[in-house]
N, C-alpha and C positions, 0 to 999 in steps of 0.2 A: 131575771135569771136567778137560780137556787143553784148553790154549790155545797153538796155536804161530802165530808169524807167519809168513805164509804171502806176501812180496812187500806189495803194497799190500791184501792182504785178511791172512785169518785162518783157521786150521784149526781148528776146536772140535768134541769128543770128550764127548760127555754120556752117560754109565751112570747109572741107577736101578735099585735093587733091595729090597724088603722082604717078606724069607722067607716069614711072617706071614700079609704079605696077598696071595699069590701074585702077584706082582709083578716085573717085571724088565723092562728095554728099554735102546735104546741111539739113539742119535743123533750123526751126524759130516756135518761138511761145513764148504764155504766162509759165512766169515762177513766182512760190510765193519761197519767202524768209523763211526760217526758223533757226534762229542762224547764222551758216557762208554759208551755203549751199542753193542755189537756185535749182530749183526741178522744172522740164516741162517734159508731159505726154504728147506726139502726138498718136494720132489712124492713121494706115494706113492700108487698106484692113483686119479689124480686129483684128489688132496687134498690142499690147500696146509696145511703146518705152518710157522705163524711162532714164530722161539724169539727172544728176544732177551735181553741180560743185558747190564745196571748194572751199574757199575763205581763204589762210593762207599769210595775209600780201601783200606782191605785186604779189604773184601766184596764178594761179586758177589751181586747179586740176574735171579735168573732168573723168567724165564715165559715164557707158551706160549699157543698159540690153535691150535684144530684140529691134536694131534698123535698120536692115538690110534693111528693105524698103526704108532707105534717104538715104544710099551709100554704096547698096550694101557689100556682102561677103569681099571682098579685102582690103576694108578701115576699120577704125575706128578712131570715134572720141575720145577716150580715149588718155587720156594724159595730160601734164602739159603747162602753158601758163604763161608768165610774163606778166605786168602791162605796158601799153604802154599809153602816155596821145595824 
């Protein structure tokens, strides 16, 4: 995951991939800030994906609703991420 500040929003860059279970996908767009929580809305073929990710000290905690267009049934981008500089 890539966070850059982007002005008064935010640029976030999400890859998934696990060889395994044939799996892979990707997700980038504008994200606004609200308290700890960053919030990006992609449309794809009519379908709203909401990602958002928590921010508790060096982890980010992600999740998703409706995001099967950026990497497929198999994956998900849900889950926990430590602080890497």
């Amino acid at each position: 995951m890539r966070i850059q500040a982007a002005g008064p929003k935010f640029n976030v860059a999400l890859n998934v991939s696990e060889p395994s279970a044939d799996c892979k996908g990707s997700i980038e767009g504008q994200a606004t800030l609200a308290k700890d929580t960053l919030t990006m809305i992609k449309m794809n073929n009519g379908e709203i994906c909401n990602l958002s990710i928590t921010f508790d000290g060096f982890e980010a905690r992600i999740f998703e609703d409706n995001c099967p267009a950026f990497k497929g049934m198999a994956c998900s981008f849900v889950g926990s991420l430590n602080r890497q500089k």
